[in-house]
N, C-alpha and C positions, 0 to 999 in steps of 0.2 A: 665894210667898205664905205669910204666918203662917198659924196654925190660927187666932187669934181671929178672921183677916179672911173666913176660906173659909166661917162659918158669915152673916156679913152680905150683907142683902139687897140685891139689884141694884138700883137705881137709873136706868132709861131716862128722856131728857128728852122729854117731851111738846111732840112736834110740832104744829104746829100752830094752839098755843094763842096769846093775848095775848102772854103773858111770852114765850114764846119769838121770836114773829115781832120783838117790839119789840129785843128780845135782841140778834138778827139783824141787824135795820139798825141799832144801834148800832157794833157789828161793822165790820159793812161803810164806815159813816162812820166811823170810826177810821179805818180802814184806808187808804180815802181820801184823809182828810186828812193821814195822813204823808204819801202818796206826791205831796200836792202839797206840800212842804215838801223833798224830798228824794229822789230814787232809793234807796231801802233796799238795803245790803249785801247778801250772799251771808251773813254771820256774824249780821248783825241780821236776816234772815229766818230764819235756823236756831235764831235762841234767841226772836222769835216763837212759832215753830213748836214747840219744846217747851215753851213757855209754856202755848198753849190744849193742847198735850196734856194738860201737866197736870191741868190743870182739867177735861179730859174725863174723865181717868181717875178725878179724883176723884168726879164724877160717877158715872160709870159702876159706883163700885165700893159705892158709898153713903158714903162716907167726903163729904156735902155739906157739911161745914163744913173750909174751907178753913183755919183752923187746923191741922187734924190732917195736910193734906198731906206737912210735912216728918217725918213718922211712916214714911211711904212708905218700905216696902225698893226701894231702889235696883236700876236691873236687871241690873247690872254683878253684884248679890249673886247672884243667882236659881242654883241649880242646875242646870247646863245638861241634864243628865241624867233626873233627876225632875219637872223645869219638862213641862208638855207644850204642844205646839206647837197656837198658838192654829187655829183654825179662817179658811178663807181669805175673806178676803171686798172687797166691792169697796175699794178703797183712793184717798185724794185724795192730788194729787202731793205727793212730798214731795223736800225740797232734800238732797243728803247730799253729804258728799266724799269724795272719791277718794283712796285710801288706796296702791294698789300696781295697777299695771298691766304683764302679761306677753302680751306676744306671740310667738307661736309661728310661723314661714314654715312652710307645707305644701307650696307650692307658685310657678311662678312669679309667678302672680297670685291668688294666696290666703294669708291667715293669720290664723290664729287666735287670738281675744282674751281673754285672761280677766281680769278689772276685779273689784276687793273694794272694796266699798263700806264707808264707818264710819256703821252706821245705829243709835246705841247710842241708844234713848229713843226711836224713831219709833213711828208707829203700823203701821210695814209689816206686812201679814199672811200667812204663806206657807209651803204646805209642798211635799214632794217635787212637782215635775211641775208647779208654777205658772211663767206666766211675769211676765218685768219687761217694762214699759214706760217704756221711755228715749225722757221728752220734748226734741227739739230744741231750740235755741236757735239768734237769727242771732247773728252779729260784732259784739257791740258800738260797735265803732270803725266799723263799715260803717252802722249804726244810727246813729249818728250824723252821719256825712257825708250819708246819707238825709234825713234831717229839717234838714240845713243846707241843702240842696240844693233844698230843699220850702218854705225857709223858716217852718217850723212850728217853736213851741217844745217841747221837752219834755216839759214839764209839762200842756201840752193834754191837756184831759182825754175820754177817747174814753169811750161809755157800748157795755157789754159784758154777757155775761151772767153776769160773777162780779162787775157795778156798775162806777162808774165807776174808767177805769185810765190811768194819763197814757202820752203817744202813745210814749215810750219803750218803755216794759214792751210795749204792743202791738206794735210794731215786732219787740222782742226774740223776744217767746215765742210771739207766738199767730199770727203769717202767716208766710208763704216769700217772703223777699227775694230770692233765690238764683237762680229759677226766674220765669218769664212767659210767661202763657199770649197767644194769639189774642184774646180779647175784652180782657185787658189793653192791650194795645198798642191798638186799636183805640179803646180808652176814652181813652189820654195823647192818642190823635191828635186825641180831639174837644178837649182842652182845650188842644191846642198854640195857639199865638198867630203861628207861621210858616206857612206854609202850607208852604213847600218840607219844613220840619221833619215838618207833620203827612204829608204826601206819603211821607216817609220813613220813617216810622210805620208807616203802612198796608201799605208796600213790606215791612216787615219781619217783619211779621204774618201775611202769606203765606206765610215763609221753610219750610224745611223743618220739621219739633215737633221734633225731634234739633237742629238747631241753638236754637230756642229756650229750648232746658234750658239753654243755655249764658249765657244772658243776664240777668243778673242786673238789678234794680231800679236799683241806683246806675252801671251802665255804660250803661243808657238813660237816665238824668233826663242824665250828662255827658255823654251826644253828642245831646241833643235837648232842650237849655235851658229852650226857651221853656216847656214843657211845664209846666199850674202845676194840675193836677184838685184839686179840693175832699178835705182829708184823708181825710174819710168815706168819699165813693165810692171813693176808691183801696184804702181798707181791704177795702174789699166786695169787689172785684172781685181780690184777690191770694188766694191757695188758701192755708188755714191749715196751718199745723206738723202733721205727723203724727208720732206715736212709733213707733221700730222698737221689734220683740217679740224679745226673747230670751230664751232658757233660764236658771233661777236653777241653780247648779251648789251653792248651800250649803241647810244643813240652821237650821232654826231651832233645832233642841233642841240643836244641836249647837256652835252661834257665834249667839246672838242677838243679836250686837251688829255682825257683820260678814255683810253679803250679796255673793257671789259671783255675777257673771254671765256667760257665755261670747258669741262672736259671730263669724264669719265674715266679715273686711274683705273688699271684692270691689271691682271699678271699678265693675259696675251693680247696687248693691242692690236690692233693692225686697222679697223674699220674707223669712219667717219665719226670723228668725235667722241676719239680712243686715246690715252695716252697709256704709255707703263710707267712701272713704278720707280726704275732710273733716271727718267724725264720729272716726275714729282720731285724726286730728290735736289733738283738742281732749278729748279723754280721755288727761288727764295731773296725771300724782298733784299733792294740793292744790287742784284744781277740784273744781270744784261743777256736780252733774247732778242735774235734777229726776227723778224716777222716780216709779212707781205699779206695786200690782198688778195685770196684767191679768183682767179676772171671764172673759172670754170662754171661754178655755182651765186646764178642768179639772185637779186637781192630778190625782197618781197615786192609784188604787184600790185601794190597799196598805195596811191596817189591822191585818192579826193579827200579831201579834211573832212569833206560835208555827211559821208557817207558811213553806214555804222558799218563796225567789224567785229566779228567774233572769231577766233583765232584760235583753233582747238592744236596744242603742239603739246608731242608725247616724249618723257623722257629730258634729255638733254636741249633736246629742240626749244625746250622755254626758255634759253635762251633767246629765241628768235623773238619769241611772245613780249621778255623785258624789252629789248631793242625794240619792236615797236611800239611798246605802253610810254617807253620812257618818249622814243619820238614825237606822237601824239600829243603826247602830257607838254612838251616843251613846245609846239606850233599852236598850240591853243585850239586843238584840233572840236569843230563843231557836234562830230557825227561820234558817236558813243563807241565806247572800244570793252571786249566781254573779254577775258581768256579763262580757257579752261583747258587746267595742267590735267595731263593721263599717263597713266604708263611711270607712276612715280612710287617707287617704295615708300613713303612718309609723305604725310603734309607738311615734315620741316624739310625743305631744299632751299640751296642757296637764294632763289630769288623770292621766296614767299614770303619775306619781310615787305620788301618793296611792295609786290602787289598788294597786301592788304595796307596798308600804309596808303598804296594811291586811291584806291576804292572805298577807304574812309574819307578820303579828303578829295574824294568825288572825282580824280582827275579820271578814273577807272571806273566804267559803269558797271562792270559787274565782273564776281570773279570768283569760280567754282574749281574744284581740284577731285580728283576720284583717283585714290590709293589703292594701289594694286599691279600686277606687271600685265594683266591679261586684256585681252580686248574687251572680255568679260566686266572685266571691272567699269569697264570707259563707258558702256554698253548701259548700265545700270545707271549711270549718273543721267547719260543725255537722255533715257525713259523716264526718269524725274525730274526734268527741266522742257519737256517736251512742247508744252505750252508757250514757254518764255520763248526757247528757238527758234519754234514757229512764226511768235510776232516776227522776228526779229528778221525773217525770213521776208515775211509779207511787207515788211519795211525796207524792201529791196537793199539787205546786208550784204555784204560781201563775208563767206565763210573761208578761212579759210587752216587747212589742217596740213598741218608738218607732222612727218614722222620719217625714219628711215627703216621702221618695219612693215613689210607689205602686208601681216594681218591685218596691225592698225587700219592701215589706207581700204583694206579690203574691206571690213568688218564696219566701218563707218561711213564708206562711203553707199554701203546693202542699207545700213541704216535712216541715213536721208533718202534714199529714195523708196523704202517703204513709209518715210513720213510724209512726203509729198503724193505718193499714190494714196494712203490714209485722210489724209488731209484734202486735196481733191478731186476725190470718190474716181480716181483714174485708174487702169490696170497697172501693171508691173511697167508693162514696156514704153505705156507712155509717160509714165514716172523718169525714168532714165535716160529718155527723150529731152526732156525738160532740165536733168540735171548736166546732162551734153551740152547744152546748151546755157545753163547754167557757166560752164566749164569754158566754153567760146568767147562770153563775154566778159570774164575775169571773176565772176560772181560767187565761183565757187573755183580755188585753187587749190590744188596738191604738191605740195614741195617736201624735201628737194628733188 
């Protein structure tokens, strides 16, 4: 940002008012009316979408006269170093592409993903310890043969709660095709027109819920015809699109134009920094994923430059550890920064390039890894750095440990506090005392 700009006043739009609600559904009726004209690209949503940025920005920054926009420094200019990284807040989806995708095997049925987004101009907001939310999408080509199947046009315009959206787009982004539930099935059977058909319906509906994950929308409308439910109620009754949550592994001050995110393929996702393996399939450079940041989960509690950090994160969570080595590294941060990966099948995973890279070139004070899945394993490395901790401790560090397994958190958090009862010849309880309070003043954090 220049200096003339950092002295003009902010500008917020007045919710609420006339001009704005009318604003609003004019908005919305554009919007509309292309999409009954046309399915919008993935490139003509993207240049949309930095369209009204603009115009918020210029909004927002008081710069209202839309003239002086192309005045705007570029963000490609910005100093990634002196820029500081805006403050997180909630985020509407936004479309980006896929720039480089790395997978890492850990195991038979495990690997690990790390996906860089080109988010140059978005409004994403996000610092160390946020996560992304990667909204799904079905198969186009399956979206299709759906609504051939249904006899519905395209274009039908379904009324939603972001206005009216033709039955494509709904199809696409906002239900699960993939997947039918019990009341589903029971619903195609009321509007079968066979009976043997509906008969067959209901028989299937009972089936085991493990098989019916298996059954997707267009392998029942092709084995049971007659089936013809009103688009509406069909809409109601299929379970909308959930995003998985995953760790952002990049720093904003440090690449604002490129977001990194990590993920765990598995055969049965479902948990925090989970994908399956029909989501890997379709994260592939040159696509287009919608994203957002999630509000729910807190960034990291990490604000003083001056202050050392040691950042013990298990698993997938080193993502969180890259995000802030890379933040630190790019503020020119004073106070030394340690991590140590646990909870990792190998010492090859996707970020352990970087960290020894920064830890030669000094930007990383230090940086230890202990192989193994057990607590056990984590347990045996910090008894052999026990010494070092400690300074690091009495150098009033800020620790702090990610994980989303509660042995880890449990197993390591018994462990600092028999190193402070050891250390200053105090009982159990006033060990834990100290580390509560520890806990109070940010000194010692647990996330997420």
């Amino acid at each position: 940002m220049r200096k003339s700009e950092a002295a003009m006043p902010v500008t917020e739009p007045i919710k609420g008012t006339v001009a704005f609600d009318e604003g609003l559904a004019a908005a919305r009726a554009v919007l509309a009316g292309l999409s009954t004209v046309a399915p919008l690209s993935p490139a003509q949503m993207e240049w949309l979408s930095g369209f009204f940025s603009g115009v918020t920005e210029a909004v927002s920054t008081g710069r209202g006269n839309l003239a002086s926009v192309t005045d705007a420094e570029p963000s490609s200019s910005r100093n990634p170093i002196s820029a500081a990284s805006p403050s997180p807040a909630v985020s509407v989806p936004y479309t980006a592409r896929i720039a480089q995708v790395e997978a890492t095997p850990v195991s038979h049925d495990e690997t690990w993903l790390t996906v860089t987004l080109d988010v140059e101009g978005s409004p994403l907001a996000y610092t160390p310890g946020s996560t992304l939310a990667l909204w799904p999408t079905n198969d186009p080509e399956e979206v299709r043969k759906v609504l051939r199947a249904l006899s519905v046009s395209a274009q039908f315009q379904i009324s939603t709660e972001r206005g009216a959206e033709p039955a494509w787009q709904v199809l696409l982004e906002r239900v699960n095709i993939t997947q039918l539930s019990r009341l589903t099935l029971e619903m195609l059977a009321e509007y079968s027109r066979s009976e043997s058909e509906a008969r067959g319906l209901l028989d299937l509906s009972e089936a085991d819920p493990t098989q019916l994950q298996t059954r997707s929308l267009l392998s029942v409308l092709r084995r049971f015809p007659s089936t013809r439910p009103p688009f509406e109620r069909l809409l109601s009754n299929l379970a909308p699109l959930e995003p998985s949550f995953l760790p952002i592994a990049s720093s904003f001050a440090d690449a604002p134009n490129w977001l990194q995110f990590s993920a765990r393929v598995v055969k049965a996702p479902g948990a925090w920094g989970e994908l399956g393996l029909s989501a890997q399939s379709r994260l592939r450079v040159g696509e287009w994923v919608t994203v957002s940041i999630d509000p729910k989960h807190p960034a990291l509690p990490i604000h003083d430059d001056l202050a050392p950090v040691v950042i013990i994160a298990e698993g997938s969570c080193l993502a969180f550890a890259r995000a802030l080595a890379a933040e630190r590294r790019a503020r020119q941060a004073k106070g030394r920064t340690w991590v140590i990966g646990i909870g990792v099948p190998a010492a090859a995973f996707p970020f352990a390039r970087d960290f020894v890279a920064w830890h030669q070139a000094g930007s990383l004070g230090r940086y230890d890894v202990a192989v193994g899945g057990k607590p056990q394993d984590a347990l045996e490395l910090l008894e052999e750095r026990e010494d070092s901790i400690w300074r690091w401790l009495v150098d009033h560090s800020q620790i702090c440990l990610v994980t989303t397994k509660p042995e880890f958190r449990t197993a390591i958090g018994d462990w600092l506090t028999c190193l402070i009862s050891n250390r200053q010849r105090v009982d159990v309880e006033s060990a834990k005392a100290h580390l509560d309070e520890m806990r109070a003043n940010h000194r010692f954090v647990q996330m997420p």
